[in-house]
Each structure stands twice: as structure tokens, then as C-alpha cells.
C-alpha positions as CSV (number, residue, x, y, z in Angstrom):
1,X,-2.2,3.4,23.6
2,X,-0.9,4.5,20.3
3,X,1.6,2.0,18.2
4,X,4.7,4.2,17.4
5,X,4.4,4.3,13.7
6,X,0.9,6.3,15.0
7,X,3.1,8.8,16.5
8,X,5.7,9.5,14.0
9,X,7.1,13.5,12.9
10,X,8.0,13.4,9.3
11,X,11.0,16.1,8.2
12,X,9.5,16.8,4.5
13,X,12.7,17.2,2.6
14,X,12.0,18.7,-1.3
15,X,13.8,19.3,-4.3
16,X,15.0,22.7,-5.3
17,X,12.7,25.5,-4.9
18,X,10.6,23.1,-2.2
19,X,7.4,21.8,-3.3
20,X,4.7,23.5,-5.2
21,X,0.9,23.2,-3.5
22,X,0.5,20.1,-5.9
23,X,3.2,18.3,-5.2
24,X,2.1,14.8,-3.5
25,X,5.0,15.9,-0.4
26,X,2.8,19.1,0.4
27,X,-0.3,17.2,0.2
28,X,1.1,14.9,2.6
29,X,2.0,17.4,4.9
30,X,-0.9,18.9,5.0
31,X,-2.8,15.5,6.2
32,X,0.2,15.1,8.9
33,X,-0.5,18.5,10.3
34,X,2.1,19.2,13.1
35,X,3.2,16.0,12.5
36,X,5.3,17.4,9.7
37,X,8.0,19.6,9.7
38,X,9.4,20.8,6.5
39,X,12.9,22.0,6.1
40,X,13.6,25.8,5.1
41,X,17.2,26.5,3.3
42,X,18.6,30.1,2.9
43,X,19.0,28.6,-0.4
44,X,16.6,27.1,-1.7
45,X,17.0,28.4,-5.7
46,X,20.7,28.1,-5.7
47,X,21.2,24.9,-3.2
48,X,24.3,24.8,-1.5
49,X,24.7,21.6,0.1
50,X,25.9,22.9,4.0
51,X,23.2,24.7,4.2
52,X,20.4,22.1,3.2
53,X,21.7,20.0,5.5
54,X,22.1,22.2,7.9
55,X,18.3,22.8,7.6
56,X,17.3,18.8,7.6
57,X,19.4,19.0,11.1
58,X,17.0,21.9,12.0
59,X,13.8,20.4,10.5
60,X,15.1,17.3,12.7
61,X,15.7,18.9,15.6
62,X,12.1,20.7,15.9
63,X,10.5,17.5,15.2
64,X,12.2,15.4,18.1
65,X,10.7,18.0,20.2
66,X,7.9,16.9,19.2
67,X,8.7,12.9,18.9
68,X,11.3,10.2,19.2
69,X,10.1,8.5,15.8
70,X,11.1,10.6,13.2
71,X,11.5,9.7,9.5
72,X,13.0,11.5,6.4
73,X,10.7,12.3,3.5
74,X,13.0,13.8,0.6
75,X,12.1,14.3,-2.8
76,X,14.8,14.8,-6.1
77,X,17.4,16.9,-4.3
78,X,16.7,16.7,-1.2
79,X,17.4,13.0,-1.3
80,X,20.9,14.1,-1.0
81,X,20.5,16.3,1.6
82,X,18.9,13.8,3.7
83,X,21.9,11.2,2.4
84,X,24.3,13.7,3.6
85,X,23.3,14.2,6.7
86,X,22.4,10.6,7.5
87,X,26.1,9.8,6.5
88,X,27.5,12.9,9.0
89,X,24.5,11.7,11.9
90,X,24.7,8.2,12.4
91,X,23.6,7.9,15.8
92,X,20.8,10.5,15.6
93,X,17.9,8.0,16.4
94,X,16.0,8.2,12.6
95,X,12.9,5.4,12.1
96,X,13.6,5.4,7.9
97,X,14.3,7.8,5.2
98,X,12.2,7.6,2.3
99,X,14.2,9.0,-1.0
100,X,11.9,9.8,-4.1
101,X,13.3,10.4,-7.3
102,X,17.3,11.3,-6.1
103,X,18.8,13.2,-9.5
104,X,22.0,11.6,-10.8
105,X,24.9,14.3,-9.7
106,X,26.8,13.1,-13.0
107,X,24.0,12.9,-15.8
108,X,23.7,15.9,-18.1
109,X,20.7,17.2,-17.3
110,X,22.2,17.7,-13.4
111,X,21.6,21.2,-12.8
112,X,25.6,21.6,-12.5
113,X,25.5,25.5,-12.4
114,X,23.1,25.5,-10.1
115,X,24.0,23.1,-8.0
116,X,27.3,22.9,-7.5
117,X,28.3,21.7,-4.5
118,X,25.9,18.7,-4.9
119,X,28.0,17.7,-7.7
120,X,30.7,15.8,-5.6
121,X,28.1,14.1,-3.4
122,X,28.5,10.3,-3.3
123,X,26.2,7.4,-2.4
124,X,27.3,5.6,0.9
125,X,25.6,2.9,3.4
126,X,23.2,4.6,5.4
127,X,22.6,3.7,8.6
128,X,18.5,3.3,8.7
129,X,16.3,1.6,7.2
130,X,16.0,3.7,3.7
131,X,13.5,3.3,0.9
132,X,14.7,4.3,-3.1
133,X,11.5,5.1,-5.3
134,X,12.1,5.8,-9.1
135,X,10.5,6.2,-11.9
136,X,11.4,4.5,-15.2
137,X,11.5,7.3,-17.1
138,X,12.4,10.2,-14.6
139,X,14.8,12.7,-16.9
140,X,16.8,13.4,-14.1
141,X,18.3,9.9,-13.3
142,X,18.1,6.4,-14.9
143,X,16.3,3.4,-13.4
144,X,19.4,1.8,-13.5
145,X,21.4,4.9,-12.1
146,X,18.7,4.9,-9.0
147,X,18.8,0.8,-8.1
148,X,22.7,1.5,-8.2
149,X,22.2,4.4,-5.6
150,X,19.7,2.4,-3.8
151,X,22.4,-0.6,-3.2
152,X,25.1,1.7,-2.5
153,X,22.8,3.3,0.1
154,X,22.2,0.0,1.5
155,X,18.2,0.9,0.6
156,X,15.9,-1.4,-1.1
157,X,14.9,0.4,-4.5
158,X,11.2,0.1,-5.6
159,X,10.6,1.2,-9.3
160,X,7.3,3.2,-9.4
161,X,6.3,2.9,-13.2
162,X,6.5,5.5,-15.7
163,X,6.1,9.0,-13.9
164,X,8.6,11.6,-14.9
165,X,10.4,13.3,-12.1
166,X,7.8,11.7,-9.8
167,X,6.3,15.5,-9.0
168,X,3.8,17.9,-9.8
169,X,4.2,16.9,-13.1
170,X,3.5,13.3,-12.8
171,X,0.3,14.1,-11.9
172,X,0.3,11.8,-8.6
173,X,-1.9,14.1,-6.7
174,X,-1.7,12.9,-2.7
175,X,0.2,9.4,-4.2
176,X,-1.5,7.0,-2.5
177,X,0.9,4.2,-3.7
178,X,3.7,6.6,-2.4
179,X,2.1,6.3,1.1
180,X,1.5,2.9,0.8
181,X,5.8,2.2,0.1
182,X,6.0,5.2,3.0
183,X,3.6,3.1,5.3
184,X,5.9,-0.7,4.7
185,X,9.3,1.7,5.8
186,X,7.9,3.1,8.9
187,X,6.0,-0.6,9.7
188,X,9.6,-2.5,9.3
């Protein structure tokens, strides 16, 4: 019989324009097969907040088809998607949310024209178990900024060393550390 972190569907939440073939959340999905189900905005250049989470509730819907264990896997902005629609879900059955590299709305660098109606967003308890991962010197959002988010999310925050954005780009490849932190959300 099959433990039930053996029989989880992950909803792969990425970042603006989704995640390149490189990108340790597509390698991931690849190895989880049907396990994973990754979400698929109208807007996925130009994000508009409704309709990303819109999506994750599509992404999770087709996946509790397929299980009852399902866990969030969000990378940069889709950590607010997945945040968002936690915080507008609460009693949708969710085993963790795993949140890589969430961009600080207010820093400069915050794609503002963009994404605009991510700008407002704000960091509240979430009701599952939920896993922060930063980088220390990701452009996008301070260390400090993300333990912040993390506590206001009622996560626990894990700083990953110094890896950029914590994509492509980082050169992580499949990120097996990544699993690892992954593997101690789903296991608690």
C-alpha cells in the first residue's frame, strides 16, 4: 500500500511567462509525469491576478481528479497566485504549498507595468503547511523582505544560499536540494 506522500498531484505554479525547459519546476514535472499538473493563464506575459488564480483553481481542480493530496509548487510570481488563492480557498483540502523565490510587489525592480494587479497583493496567514525558499541575493526580493513574507504567511522560510532569482539562471538544474525542502513539506 502506498504512503500518501507516494500518491501526491503537484499544481506547478511558475513565474511570468511559465517555466523555460531548464527551469528545475519543468524538470520536476517531467519526473512526476501525470502526477503534475501545471497551470495555464490566458495571461501569462501580462499577468492579471483573477485570471492566474483562476487557473491554480483549474490546475487544482484537474489534479483532485486525480488525488486527494495535492500540493502547490509556485515559483516568483506565481507564489502569489498560489497565496491568493489559498487566502480565498481555505477549506479546499491542500497537503503544503511550496513558494520559491516570491518577488517583492513594492521593490523597484517589481515589474509594476506589467504586473499590475499583483501590485496590491498582501502577505496573510495561510491556512497549510507552506514552505518560503529564498535566495540571498535574488534581485527581485530581499532575504529580509522574503523571511518577512514567510512569517506573515505563517510559512517557515528557508534561505537557499546565493542563487539569483532561484531559475534557469541559477543554474539549479533538477535542484535536488529544492526536492529535498519539497520532500520535509509534504512528509510533515
Amino acid at each position: 500500500m502506498k504512503r500518501w506522500w507516494e500518491v501526491v498531484a503537484y499544481v506547478v505554479v511558475p513565474g511570468i511567462d511559465g517555466s523555460d525547459e531548464q527551469h528545475w519546476q519543468t524538470l520536476w514535472e517531467r519526473q512526476w509525469g501525470t502526477s503534475a499538473v501545471r497551470i495555464s493563464p490566458v495571461s501569462w506575459s501580462a499577468p492579471e491576478l483573477d485570471d492566474w488564480v483562476g487557473a491554480v483553481q483549474e490546475a487544482y481542480d484537474d489534479a483532485s481528479r486525480r488525488d486527494s493530496h495535492i500540493v502547490l509548487v509556485a515559483h516568483s510570481l506565481g507564489c502569489w497566485a498560489v497565496s491568493t488563492w489559498l487566502d480565498r480557498n481555505p477549506s479546499s483540502p491542500v497537503g503544503g504549498a511550496f513558494l520559491v523565490a516570491p518577488p517583492d510587489p513594492r521593490a523597484p525592480v517589481f515589474p509594476r507595468q506589467v504586473a499590475a494587479t499583483f501590485v496590491e497583493v498582501s502577505a496573510r496567514p495561510l491556512p497549510y503547511p507552506t514552505l518560503v525558499v529564498a535566495s540571498a541575493n535574488d534581485p527581485f526580493c530581499t532575504s529580509e523582505v522574503s523571511a518577512g513574507l514567510a512569517l506573515r504567511w505563517d510559512a517557515r522560510w528557508h534561505l537557499a544560499g546565493a542563487y539569483g532569482h532561484l531559475n534557469s539562471a541559477s543554474g539549479l538544474g533538477s535542484w535536488r536540494r529544492g526536492r529535498e525542502l519539497l520532500d520535509t513539506l509534504t512528509r510533515d
